[in-house]
N, C-alpha and C positions, 0 to 999 in steps of 0.2 A: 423589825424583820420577822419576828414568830410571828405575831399576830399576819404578815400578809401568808407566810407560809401556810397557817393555818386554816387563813381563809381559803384557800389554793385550797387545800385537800377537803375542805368539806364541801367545797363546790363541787368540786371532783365525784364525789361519793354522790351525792344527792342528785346531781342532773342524771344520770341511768335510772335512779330511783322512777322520778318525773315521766319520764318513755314508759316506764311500767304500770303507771297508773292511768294513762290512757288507753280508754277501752275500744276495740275496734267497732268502725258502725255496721247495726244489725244487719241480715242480708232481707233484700223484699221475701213481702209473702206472695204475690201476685205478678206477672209482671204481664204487659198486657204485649202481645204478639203480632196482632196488626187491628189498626181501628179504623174506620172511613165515617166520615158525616156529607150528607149529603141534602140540601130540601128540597121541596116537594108537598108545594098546596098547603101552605101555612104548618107545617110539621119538620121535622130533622129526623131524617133515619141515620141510627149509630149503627155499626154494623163493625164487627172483629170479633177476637179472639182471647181469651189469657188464659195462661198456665198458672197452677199452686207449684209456689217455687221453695216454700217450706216445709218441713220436717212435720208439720201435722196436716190434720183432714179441715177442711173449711167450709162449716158449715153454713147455710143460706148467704151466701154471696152477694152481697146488694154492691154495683157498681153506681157510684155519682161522677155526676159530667157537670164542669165547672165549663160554662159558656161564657166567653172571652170576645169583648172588644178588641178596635185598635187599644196598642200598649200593655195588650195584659189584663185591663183591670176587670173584674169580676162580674159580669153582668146579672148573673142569673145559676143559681144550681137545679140539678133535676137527677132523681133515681130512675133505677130498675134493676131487678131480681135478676141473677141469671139463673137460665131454667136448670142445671144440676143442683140437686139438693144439697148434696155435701161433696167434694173437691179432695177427693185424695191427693196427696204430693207426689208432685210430676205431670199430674193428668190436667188436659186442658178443658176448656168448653167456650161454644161458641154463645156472640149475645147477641141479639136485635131489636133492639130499644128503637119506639117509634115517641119523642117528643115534641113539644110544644115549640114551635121555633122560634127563638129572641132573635127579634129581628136585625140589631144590629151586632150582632154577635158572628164573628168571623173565625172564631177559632175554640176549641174542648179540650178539655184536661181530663182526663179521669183518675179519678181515687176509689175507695173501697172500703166497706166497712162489712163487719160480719152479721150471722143473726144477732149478735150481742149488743150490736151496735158501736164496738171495737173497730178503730181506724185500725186499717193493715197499710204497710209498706209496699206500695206499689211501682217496678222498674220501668222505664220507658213508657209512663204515662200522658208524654205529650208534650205543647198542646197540638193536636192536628186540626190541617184547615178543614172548615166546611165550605164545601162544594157548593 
């Protein structure tokens, strides 16, 4: 009878503990605000927007576009620079990326990485159709 009593309280005690050691997930650095892909003559123009949605400045911004078959799977990745140099927090910037078109690639994801070549956390990155 003590030992279950026992066990009662230290379960008791430890599951609150457990809640406190899980950390909340990061918030994005990026989050992208509206994207369109469109072709055009063996080419995809990308064409949107993203805001720095974090607490620092972001420098040299390279966004990558994961071009996507049916189901998802991965066909083909492809960068571009967006033209603000460095991204203070809050401020947006527009991009226009003219790529190579995978031809059976029906849909784009976008990620981000920085000059460092640091993946950032990017919000509402897709994937969206191409047109």
């Amino acid at each position: 009878m003590r030992l279950a009593v026992f066990a009662v309280l230290l379960l008791a005690v430890t599951l609150p503990a457990a809640d406190k050691k899980r950390k909340a997930p990061k918030p994005p650095d990026i989050e992208v605000l509206e994207c369109t892909a469109q072709r055009a003559s063996g080419k995809v123009s990308v064409d949107g927007r993203v805001r720095n949605t974090s607490v620092k400045v972001i420098r040299g911004l390279i966004l990558v576009f994961d071009f996507m078959a049916d189901g998802r799977a991965v066909i083909t990745t492809q960068k571009g620079a967006v033209d603000e140099e460095a991204l203070q927090p809050g401020q947006e910037a527009p991009f226009r990326m003219e790529l190579v078109d995978p031809v059976r690639a029906v849909e784009v994801q976008v990620n981000a990485v920085d000059e460092q070549a640091r993946d950032l956390r990017v919000a509402k990155a897709g994937p969206f159709p191409i047109e």
